[in-house]
DRENDO-1510 file (C-alpha; in Angstrom, 1 decimal, always signed):
<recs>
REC; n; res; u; v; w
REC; 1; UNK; +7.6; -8.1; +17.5 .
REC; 2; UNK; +3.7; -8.5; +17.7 .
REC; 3; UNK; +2.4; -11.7; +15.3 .
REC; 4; UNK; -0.9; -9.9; +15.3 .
REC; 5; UNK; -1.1; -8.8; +11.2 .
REC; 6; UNK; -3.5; -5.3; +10.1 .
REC; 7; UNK; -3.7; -4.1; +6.8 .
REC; 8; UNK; -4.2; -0.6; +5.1 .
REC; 9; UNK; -4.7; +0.2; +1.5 .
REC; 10; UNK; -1.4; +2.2; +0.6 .
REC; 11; UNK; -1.2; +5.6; +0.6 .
REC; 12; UNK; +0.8; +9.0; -0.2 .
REC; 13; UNK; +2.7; +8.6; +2.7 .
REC; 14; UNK; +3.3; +4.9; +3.6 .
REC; 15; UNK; +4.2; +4.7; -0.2 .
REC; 16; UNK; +7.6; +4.8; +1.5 .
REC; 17; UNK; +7.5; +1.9; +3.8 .
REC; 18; UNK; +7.0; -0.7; +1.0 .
REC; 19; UNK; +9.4; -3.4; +2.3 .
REC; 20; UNK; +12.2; -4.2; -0.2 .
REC; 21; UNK; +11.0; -7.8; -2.4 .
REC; 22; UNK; +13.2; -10.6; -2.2 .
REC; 23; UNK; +14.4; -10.3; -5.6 .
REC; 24; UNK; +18.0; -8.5; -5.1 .
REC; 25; UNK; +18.2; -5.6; -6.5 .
REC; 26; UNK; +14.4; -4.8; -7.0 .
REC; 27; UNK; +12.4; -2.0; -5.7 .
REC; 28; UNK; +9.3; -1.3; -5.7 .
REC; 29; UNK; +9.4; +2.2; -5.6 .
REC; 30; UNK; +10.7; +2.4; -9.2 .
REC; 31; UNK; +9.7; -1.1; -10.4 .
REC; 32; UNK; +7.8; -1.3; -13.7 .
REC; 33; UNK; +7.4; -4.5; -14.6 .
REC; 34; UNK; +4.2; -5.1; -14.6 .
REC; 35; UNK; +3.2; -1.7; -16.2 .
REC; 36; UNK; +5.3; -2.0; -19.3 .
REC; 37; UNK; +6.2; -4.9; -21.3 .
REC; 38; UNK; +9.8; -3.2; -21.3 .
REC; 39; UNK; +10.0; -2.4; -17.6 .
REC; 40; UNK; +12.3; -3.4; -15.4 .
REC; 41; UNK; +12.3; -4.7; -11.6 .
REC; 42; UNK; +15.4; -2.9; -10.5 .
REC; 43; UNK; +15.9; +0.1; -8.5 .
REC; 44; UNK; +16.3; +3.0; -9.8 .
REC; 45; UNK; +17.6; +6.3; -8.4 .
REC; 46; UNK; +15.5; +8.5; -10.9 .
REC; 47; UNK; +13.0; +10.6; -9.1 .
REC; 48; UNK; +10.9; +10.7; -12.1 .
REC; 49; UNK; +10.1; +6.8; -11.9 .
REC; 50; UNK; +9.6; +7.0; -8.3 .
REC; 51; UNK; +6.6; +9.7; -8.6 .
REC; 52; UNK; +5.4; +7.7; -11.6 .
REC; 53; UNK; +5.1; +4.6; -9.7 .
REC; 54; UNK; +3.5; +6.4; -6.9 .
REC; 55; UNK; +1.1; +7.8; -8.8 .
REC; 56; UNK; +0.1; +4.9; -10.9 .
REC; 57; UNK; -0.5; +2.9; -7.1 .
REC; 58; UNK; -2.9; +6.2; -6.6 .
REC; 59; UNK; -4.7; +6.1; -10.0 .
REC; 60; UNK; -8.0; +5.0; -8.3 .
REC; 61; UNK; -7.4; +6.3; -4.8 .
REC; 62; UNK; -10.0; +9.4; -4.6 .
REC; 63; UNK; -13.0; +7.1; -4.9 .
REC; 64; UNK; -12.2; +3.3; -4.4 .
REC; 65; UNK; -8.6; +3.2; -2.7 .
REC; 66; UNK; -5.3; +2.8; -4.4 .
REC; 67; UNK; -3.8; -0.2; -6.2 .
REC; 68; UNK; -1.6; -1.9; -3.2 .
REC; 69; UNK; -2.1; -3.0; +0.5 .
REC; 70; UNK; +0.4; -3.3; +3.1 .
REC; 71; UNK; +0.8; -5.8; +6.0 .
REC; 72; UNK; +2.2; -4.4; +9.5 .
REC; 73; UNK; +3.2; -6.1; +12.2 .
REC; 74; UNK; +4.3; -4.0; +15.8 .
REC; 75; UNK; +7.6; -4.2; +16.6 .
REC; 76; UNK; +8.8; -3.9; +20.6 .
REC; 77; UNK; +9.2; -0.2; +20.9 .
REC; 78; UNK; +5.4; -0.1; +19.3 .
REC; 79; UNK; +6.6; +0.8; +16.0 .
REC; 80; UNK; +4.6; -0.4; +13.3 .
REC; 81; UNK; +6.5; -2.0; +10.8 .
REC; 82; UNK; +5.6; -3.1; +7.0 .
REC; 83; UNK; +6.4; -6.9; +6.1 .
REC; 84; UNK; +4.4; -7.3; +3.3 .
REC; 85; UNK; +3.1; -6.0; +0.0 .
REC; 86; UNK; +0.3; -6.2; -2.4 .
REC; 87; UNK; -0.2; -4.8; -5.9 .
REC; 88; UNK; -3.5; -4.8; -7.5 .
REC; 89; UNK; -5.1; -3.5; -10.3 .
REC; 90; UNK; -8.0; -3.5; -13.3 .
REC; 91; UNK; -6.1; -5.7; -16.1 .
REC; 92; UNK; -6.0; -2.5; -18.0 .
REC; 93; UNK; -3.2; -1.4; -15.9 .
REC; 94; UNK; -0.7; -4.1; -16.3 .
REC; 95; UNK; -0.1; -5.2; -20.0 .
REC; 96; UNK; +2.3; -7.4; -19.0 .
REC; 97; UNK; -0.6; -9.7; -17.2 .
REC; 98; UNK; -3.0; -9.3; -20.1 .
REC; 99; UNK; -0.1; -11.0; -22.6 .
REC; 100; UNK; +0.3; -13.7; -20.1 .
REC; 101; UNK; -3.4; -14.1; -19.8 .
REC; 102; UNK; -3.8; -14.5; -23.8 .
REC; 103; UNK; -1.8; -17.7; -23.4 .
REC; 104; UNK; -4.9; -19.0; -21.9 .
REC; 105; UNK; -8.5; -18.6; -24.7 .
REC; 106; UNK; -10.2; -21.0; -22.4 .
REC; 107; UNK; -10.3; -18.0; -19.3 .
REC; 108; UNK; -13.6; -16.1; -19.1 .
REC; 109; UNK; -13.3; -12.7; -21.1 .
REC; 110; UNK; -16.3; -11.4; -18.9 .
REC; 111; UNK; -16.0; -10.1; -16.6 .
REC; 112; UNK; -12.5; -9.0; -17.0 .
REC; 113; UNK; -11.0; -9.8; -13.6 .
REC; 114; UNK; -8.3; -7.4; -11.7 .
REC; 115; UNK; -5.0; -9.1; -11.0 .
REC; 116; UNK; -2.7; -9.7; -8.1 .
REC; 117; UNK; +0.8; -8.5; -9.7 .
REC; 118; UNK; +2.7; -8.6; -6.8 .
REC; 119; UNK; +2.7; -10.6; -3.3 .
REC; 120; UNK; +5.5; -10.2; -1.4 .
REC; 121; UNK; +6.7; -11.0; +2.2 .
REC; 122; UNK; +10.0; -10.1; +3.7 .
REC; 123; UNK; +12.0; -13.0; +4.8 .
REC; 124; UNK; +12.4; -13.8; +7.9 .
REC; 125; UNK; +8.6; -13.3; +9.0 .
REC; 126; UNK; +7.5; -15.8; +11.5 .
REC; 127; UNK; +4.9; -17.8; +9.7 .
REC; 128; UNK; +5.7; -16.1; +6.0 .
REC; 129; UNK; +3.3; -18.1; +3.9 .
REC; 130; UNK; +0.4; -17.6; +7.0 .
REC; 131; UNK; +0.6; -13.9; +6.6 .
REC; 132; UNK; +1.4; -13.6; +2.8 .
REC; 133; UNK; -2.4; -15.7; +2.9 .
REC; 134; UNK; -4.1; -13.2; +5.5 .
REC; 135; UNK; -2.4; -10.2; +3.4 .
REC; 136; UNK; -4.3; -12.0; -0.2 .
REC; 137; UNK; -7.5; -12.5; +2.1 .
REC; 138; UNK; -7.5; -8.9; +3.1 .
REC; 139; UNK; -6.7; -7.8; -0.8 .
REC; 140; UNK; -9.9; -10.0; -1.8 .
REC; 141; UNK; -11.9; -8.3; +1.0 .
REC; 142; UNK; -10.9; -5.0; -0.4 .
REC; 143; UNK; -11.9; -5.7; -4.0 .
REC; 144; UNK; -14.7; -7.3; -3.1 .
REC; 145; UNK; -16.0; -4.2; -1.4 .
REC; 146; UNK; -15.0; -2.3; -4.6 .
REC; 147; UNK; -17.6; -4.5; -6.8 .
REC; 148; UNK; -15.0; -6.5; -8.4 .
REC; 149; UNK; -16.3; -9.8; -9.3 .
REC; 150; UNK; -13.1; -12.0; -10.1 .
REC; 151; UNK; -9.2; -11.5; -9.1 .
REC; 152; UNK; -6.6; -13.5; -10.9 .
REC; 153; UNK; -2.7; -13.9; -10.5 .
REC; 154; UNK; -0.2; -15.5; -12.7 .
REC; 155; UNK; +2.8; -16.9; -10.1 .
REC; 156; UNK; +5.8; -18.2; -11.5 .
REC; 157; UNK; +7.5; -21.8; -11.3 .
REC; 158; UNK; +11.0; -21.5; -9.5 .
REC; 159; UNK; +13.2; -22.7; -7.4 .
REC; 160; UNK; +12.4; -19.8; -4.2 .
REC; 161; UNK; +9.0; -18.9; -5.1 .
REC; 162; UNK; +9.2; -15.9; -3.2 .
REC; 163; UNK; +12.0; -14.3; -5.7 .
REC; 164; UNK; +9.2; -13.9; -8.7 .
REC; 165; UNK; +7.4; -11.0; -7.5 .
REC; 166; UNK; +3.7; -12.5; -7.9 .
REC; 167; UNK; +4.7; -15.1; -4.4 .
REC; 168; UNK; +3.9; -18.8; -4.1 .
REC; 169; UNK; +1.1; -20.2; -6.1 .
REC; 170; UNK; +0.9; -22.1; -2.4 .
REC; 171; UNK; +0.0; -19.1; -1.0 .
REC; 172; UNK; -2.6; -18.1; -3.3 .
REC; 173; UNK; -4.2; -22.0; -2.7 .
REC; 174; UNK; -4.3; -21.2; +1.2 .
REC; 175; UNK; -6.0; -17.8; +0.1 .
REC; 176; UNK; -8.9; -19.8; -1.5 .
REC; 177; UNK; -7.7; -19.2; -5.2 .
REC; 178; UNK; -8.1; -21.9; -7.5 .
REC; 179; UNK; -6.0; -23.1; -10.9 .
REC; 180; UNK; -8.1; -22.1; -13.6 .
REC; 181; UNK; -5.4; -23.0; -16.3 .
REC; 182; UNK; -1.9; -23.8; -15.8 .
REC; 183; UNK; +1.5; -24.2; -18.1 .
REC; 184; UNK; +4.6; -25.4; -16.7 .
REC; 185; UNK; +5.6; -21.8; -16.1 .
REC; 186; UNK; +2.8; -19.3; -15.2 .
REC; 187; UNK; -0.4; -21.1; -14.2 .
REC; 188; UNK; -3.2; -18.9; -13.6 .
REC; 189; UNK; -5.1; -18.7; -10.2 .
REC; 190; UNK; -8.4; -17.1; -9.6 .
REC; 191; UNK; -10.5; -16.6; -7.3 .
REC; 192; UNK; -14.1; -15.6; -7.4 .
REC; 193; UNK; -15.4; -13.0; -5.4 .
REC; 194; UNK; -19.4; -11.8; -4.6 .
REC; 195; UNK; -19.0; -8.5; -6.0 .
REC; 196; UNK; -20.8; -6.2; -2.7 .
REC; 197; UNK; -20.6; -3.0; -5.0 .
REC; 198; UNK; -20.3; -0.5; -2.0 .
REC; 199; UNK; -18.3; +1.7; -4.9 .
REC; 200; UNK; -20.3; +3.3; -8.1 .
REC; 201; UNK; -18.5; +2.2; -11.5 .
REC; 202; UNK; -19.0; +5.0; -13.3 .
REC; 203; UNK; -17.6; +7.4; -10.5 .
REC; 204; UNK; -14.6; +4.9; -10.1 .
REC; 205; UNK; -14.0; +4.5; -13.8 .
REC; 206; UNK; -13.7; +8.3; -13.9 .
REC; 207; UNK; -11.0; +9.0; -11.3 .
REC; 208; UNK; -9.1; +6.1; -12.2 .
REC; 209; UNK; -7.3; +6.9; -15.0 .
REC; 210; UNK; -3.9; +7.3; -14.1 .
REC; 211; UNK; -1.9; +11.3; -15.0 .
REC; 212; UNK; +0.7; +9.9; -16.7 .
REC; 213; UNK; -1.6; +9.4; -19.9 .
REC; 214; UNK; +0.8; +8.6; -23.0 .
REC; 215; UNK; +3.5; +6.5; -23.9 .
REC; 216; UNK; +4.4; +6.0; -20.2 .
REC; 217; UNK; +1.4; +4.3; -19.6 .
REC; 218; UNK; +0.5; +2.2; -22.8 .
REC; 219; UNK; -3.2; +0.8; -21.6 .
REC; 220; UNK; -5.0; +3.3; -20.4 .
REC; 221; UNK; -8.6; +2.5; -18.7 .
REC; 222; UNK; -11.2; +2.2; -20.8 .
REC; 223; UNK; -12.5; +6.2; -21.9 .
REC; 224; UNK; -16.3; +7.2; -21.3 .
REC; 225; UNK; -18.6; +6.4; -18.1 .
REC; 226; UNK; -20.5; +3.0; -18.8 .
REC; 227; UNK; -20.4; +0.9; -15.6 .
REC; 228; UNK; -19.7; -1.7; -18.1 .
REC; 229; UNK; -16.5; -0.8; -19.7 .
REC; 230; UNK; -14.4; -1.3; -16.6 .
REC; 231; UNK; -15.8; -5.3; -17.0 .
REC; 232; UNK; -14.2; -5.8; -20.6 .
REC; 233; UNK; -10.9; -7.1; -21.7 .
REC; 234; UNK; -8.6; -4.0; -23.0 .
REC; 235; UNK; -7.2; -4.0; -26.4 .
REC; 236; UNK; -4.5; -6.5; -26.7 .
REC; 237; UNK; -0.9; -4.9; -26.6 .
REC; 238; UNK; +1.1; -4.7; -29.7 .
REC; 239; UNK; +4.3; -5.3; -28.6 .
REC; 240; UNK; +5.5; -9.3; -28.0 .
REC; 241; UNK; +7.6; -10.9; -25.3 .
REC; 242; UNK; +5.4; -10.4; -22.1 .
REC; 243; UNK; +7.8; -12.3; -20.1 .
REC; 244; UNK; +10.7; -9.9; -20.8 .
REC; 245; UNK; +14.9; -11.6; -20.8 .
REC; 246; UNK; +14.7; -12.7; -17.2 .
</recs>
C-alpha cells in the first residue's frame, strides 16, 4: 500500500467508503451522536438514518463543500482506499458539542468556532497518529479557505484514545491545536485559523441548512442572510445530559 496520504471533501458517492471507527459496533453511516443529544453511535440497518446522515454531511455542499473529509491511501492493485475520517461542522449542527462547550464560560463566544466531531483512523495504519495529524491539517486548510476563523474539538480522556470518536487530543497537539480549557474529561482544543474568505457568508449560510428541518434536527442554522449570524453562538439546547450513558 502507498504511505503517500490525499484528501477529498466527502461526497454523494464516497459517503460509502467511510472506514468503520474503532469503536465496535459504531458506524458512521447511521451515527448520530453528535447531532442529537439522544443519538446513538451504533449501526443501524434503517435506511432512513443512513440518508439522514448523508444528507446532514451534504447540508453545505452546493456552495462551500460538505461537513467531512476523507483520507486515502493507494493500495497495490492502485485501488484507492479510505483510512481515515473527518466530521466537521458550524456549532449549530452538533448540540451535543455546544453542551460540552457551556462547561467552559471562559471560551470566546465570538466568533463561534466550527468543531471537529469526529477524527478517526483505522487501526493498523502505518504511522496512525502522523496521518490522523495530516488528515486535521488538511480539515483546517479546508475551513480556512471557507472563511472560518476558529475550529475547536472536545477529545475524550480514555484508556485507547482512538475508541471516543473525536481521536487523541495528541493528535490534535501535532495538528497545531492548542488547550484552551481543559477538565479531567473533555478538554477543549482549538486552533486558530486566518480566515482567507474565498466563500461568501451569506450564499453559504443560505444553502446550508440541512432538509431534514424539524425535530430530527433540533439546531437548525441560524435563519436570514447576515454574514454575521453564521459567527454567533446558537440558542443553548434544552434538553441536559450532553455526554449521553456511555
Amino acid at each position: 500500500m502507498g504511505d503517500e496520504l490525499f484528501f477529498t471533501v466527502v461526497d454523494e458517492a464516497s459517503f460509502e467508503e467511510i472506514p468503520a471507527p474503532a469503536a465496535p459496533a459504531a458506524r458512521c453511516q447511521t451515527c448520530d451522536y453528535w447531532e442529537r443529544l439522544d443519538g446513538r453511535r451504533e449501526a443501524s440497518e434503517s435506511a432512513a438514518a443512513h440518508d439522514l446522515k448523508r444528507s446532514r454531511l451534504m447540508a453545505g455542499a452546493r456552495v462551500a463543500g460538505a461537513y467531512g473529509m476523507l483520507a486515502w491511501r493507494t493500495d497495490a492493485a492502485g485501488d484507492r482506499v479510505a483510512v481515515g475520517w473527518a466530521q466537521f461542522g458550524p456549532l449549530a449542527a452538533y448540540p451535543r458539542a455546544l453542551s460540552i462547550r457551556e462547561r467552559y464560560p471562559e471560551l470566546p463566544d465570538s466568533p463561534a468556532p466550527w468543531v471537529v466531531t469526529c477524527l478517526q483512523v483505522v487501526p493498523g495504519t502505518a504511522e496512525r497518529e502522523t496521518a490522523g495529524a495530516a488528515l486535521l491539517g488538511a480539515v483546517c486548510a479546508e475551513l480556512d479557505r471557507r472563511g472560518i476563523t476558529a475550529v475547536e474539538a472536545y477529545p475524550e480522556t480514555a484508556a485507547d484514545p482512538w475508541l471516543p470518536s473525536p481521536g487523541p487530543a495528541a493528535v490534535y497537539e501535532s495538528a497545531g491545536f492548542e488547550r484552551a480549557a481543559s477538565d479531567d474529561r473533555y478538554p477543549v482544543m482549538r486552533r486558530e485559523l486566518g480566515g482567507a474568505t474565498e466563500i461568501g457568508w451569506a450564499d453559504l449560510l443560505s444553502a446550508s441548512k440541512p432538509a431534514d428541518e424539524g425535530e430530527d434536527w433540533p439546531l437548525p442554522l441560524p435563519k436570514g442572510r447576515s454574514e454575521d449570524d453564521l459567527f454567533r453562538l446558537p440558542e443553548k439546547p434544552k434538553r441536559p445530559n450532553p455526554f449521553g450513558d456511555d
